[in-house]
VOKE-397115 format. One line per field, with one value per residue (C-alpha): x, y, z. Coordinates in steps of 0.25 Angstrom, whole numbers, plus 5000, padded with zeros to 4 digits. Example, Ala and Ser with C-alpha at 12.3 -4.5 7.8 and 13.67 -1.06 7.14 Angstrom:
VOKE-397115
xx [5049  5055]
yy [4982  4996]
zz [5031  5029]
//
This chain:
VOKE-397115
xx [5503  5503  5515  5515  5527  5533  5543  5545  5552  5564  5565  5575  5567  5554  5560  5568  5553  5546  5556  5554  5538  5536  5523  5519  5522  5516  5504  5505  5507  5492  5484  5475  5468  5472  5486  5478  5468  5480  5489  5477  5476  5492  5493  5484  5498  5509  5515  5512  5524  5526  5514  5515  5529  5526  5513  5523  5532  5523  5518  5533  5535  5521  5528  5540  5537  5540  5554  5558  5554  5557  5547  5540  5551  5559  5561  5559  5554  5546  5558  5568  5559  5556  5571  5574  5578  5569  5576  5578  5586  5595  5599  5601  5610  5617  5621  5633  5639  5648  5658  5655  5643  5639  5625  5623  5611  5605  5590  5583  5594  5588  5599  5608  5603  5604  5620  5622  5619  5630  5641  5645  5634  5637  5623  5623  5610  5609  5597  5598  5583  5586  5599  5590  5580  5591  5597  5584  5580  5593  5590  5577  5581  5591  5594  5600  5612  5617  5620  5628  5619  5628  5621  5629  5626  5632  5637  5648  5655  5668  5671  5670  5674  5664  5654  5640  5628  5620  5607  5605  5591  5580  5572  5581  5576  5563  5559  5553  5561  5572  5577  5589  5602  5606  5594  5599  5606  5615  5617  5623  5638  5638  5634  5643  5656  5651  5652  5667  5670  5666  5669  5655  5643  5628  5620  5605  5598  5582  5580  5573  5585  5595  5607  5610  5625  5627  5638  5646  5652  5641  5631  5616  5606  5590  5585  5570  5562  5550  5547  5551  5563  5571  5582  5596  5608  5621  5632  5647  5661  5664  5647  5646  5643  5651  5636  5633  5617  5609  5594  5591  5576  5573  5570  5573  5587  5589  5596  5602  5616  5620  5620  5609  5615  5619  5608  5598  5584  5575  5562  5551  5537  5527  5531  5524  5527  5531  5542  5542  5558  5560  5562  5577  5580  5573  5578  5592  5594  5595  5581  5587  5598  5585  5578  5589  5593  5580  5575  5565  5564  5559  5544  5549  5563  5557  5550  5553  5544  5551  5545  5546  5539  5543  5539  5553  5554  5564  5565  5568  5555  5540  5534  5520  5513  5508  5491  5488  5494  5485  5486  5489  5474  5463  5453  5460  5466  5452  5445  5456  5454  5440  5439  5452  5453  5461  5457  5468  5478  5493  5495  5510  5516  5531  5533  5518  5510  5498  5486  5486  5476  5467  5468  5464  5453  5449  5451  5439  5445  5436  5445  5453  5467  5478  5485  5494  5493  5509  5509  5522  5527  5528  5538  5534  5521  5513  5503  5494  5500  5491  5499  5500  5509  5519  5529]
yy [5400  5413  5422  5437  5443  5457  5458  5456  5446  5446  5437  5430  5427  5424  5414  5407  5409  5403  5390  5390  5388  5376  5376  5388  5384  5372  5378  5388  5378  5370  5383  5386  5399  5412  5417  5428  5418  5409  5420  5422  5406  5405  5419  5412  5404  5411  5426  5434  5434  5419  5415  5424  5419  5404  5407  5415  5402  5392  5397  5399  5384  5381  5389  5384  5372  5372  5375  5367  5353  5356  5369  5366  5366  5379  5391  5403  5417  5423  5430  5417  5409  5416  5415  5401  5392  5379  5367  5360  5371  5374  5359  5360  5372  5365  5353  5363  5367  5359  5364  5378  5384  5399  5400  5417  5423  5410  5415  5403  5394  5386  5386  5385  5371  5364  5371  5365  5349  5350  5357  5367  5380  5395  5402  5417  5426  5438  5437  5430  5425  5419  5412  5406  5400  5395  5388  5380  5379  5371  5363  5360  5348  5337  5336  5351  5354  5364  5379  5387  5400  5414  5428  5438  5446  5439  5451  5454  5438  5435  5421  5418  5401  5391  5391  5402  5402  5415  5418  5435  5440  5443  5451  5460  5465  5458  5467  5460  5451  5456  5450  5460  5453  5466  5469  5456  5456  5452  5458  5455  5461  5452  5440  5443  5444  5431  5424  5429  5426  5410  5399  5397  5398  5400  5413  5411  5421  5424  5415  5429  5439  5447  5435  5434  5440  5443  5432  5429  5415  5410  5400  5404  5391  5394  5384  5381  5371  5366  5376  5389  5394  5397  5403  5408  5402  5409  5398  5405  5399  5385  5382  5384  5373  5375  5381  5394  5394  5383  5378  5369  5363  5359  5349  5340  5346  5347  5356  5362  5371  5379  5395  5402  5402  5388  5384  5394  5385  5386  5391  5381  5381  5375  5361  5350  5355  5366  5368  5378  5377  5379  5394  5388  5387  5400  5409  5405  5404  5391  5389  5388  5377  5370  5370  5365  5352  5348  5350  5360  5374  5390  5393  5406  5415  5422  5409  5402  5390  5379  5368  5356  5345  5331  5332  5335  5331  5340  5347  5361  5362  5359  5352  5356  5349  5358  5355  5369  5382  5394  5409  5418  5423  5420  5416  5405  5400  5399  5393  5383  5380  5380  5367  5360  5349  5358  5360  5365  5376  5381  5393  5396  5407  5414  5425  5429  5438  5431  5432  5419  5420  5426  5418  5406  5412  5413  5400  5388  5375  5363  5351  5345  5343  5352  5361  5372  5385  5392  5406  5406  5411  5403  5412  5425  5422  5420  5408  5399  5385  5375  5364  5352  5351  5338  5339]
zz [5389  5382  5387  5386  5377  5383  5371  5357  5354  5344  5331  5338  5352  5345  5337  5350  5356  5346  5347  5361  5360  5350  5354  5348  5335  5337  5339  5328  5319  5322  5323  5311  5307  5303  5309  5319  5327  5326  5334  5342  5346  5350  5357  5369  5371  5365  5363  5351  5345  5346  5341  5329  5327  5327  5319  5309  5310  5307  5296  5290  5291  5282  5273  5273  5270  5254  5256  5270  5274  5288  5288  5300  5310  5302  5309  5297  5296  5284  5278  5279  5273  5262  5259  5263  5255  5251  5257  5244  5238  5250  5249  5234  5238  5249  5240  5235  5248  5256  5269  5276  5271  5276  5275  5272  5277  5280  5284  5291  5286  5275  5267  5279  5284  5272  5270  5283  5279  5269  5277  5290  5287  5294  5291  5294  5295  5302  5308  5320  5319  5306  5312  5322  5311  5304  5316  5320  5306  5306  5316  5310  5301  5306  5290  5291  5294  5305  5300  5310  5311  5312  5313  5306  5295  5281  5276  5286  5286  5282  5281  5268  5271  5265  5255  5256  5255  5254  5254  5256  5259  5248  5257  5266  5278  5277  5262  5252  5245  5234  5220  5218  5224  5226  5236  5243  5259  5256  5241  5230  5233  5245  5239  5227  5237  5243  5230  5231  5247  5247  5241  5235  5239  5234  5236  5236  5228  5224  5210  5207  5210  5200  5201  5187  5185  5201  5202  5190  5192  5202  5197  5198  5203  5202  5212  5209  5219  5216  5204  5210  5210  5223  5223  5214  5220  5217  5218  5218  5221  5223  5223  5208  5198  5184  5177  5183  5180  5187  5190  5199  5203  5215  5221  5211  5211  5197  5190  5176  5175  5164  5157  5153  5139  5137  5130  5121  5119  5107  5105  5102  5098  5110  5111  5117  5131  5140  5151  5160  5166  5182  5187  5190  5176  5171  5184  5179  5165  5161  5154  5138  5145  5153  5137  5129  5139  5138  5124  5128  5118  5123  5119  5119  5120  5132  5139  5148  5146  5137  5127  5119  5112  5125  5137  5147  5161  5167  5182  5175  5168  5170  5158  5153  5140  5130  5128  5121  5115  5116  5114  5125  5125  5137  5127  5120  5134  5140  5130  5130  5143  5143  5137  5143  5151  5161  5175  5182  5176  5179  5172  5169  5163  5163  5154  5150  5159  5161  5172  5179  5188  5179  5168  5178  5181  5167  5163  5163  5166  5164  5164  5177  5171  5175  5164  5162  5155  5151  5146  5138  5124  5112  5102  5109  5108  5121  5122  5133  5134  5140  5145  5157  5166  5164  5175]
//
């Protein structure tokens, strides 16, 4: 039955609590309805703050789902999940470290665990709540390996033996989330003596923040998964490959290394099809290097979709067939599509402004095949491509 609560509880006892009264999340997890009747239900049973904990909880592992397989038996937190990293991309990351790995700032130990299965792991936070996830987080998969979990703040650590692996937090002190390294705990004239202190290592970064020229000698990985891109990953010391600028796609694994000024493509009229490269490869550079290894040619200096005359099947880039050029004008686009045999539109667009939503609405759509519309330059000049979507 229902127990009264005199106190508070800390993070620390709520989350022992919480362990200690699987029944509550048990129940959590079948009710139905909004979140208030649903505290209302379990409040007959259990304390306040542990029904609003284990409803807070379970709704965490629904959403974790797209970046852990083992979601449903994780122990995370709003902030910490946010920052985790997708499984997939901590196991690609892992594959380079071998030996003692120390695990900075290790949040709710996603990275940690999969460090772990490839050799001895120290993972330091210094939140002792989030030292506690990351301990039955590991514990969570027999697959994982077995992080020894340290409180201490990462900042004042001397032992320098051993590889790193960093990753400072984006949204310090619970603020909105930061792109400046600089704005980063730690910053950047921490993680820049890290790069001097071990071995090697990898610093994990925002794909979003201000890296570029922050660590001369280091290579610089853009991780995409699934289409999106995850994460900059500053590799430094022994970890580095001999070609400082890399894409990989995940979770094919797939990946392309080389500099930003290795290859310069040409600029094309529209050919018979469009390619719309991965974030990874944009993010970091290596889009002319991506065109020229595959035959492809720039619709436009300042654009990033690509083009050419076959059909290319390639992990770094979406293929689209060309059915129809039109000017950038609302009347001549819906009056092409008036009498299409599109039903269904994907709108896509990368350096023209353009009203997505609006336009949508706009648009009468007779037919029942699926289609694309890209927005992109063609000499300078900005045009409606109507296109399907071949990969």
């Amino acid at each position: 039955m229902r127990q009264e609560t005199r106190h508070l509880y800390d993070e620390f006892e709520l989350l022992h609590a919480l362990r200690n009264c699987p029944e509550v999340l048990a129940r959590a997890a079948t009710v139905t309805g909004a979140e208030l009747a649903a505290q209302q239900v379990l409040r007959r049973d259990f304390p306040d703050e542990l029904v609003r904990a284990a409803l807070t909880l379970v709704d965490l592992r629904r959403k974790a789902r797209a970046k852990f397989d083992d979601a449903e038996r994780l122990w995370l937190d709003r902030q910490g999940l946010e920052q985790a990293t997708p499984d997939p991309v901590a196991k690609h990351k892992a594959r380079r470290f071998s030996g003692l790995t120390w695990d900075y700032c290790s949040g709710i130990g996603s990275d940690a665990r999969a460090l772990a299965a490839r050799g001895p792991c120290i993972a330091i936070d210094a939140n002792p709540a989030q030292c506690l996830r990351a301990k039955w987080n590991a514990e969570a998969n027999p697959a994982d390996g077995r992080p020894i979990l340290v409180c201490a703040d990462v900042e004042r650590l001397t032992e320098r033996s051993g590889l790193l692996h960093i990753d400072p937090d984006r949204r310090p002190g619970g603020s909105a989330r930061v792109v400046r390294i600089e704005d980063y705990v730690p910053g950047l004239e921490f993680l820049q003596r890290m790069t001097q202190g071990f071995a090697g290592g990898a610093i994990k970064l925002s794909p979003a923040s201000n890296f570029g020229g922050k660590f001369p000698e280091a290579e610089v990985e853009l991780i995409s998964l699934h289409g999106e891109c995850k994460e900059a990953t500053i590799w430094f010391g022994s970890l580095t490959s001999p070609q400082l600028w890399r894409a990989t796609v995940l979770p094919s694994g797939e990946t392309i290394a080389g500099h930003p000024l290795d290859e310069v493509a040409d600029v094309r009229p529209l050919g018979g099809y469009i390619f719309d490269p991965d974030p990874a490869v944009t993010r970091v550079g290596l889009l002319d290097v991506v065109a020229v290894r595959l035959g492809l040619g720039r619709l436009d200096g300042e654009e990033e979709y690509l083009t050419g005359d076959e059909g290319c099947d390639s992990p770094f880039v979406q293929m689209f067939e060309v059915i129809a050029e039109l000017p950038n004008n609302p009347r001549a686009i819906r009056n092409w599509f008036r009498t299409s045999n599109i039903g269904q539109l994907e709108i896509k667009c990368r350096r023209i402004p353009v009203a997505i939503e609006t336009l949508r609405r706009q648009l009468d759509l007779p037919g029942d095949m699926p289609g694309v519309l890209i927005f992109a330059r063609l000499a300078g000049k900005a045009r409606a491509i109507v296109c399907r979507r071949r990969s």
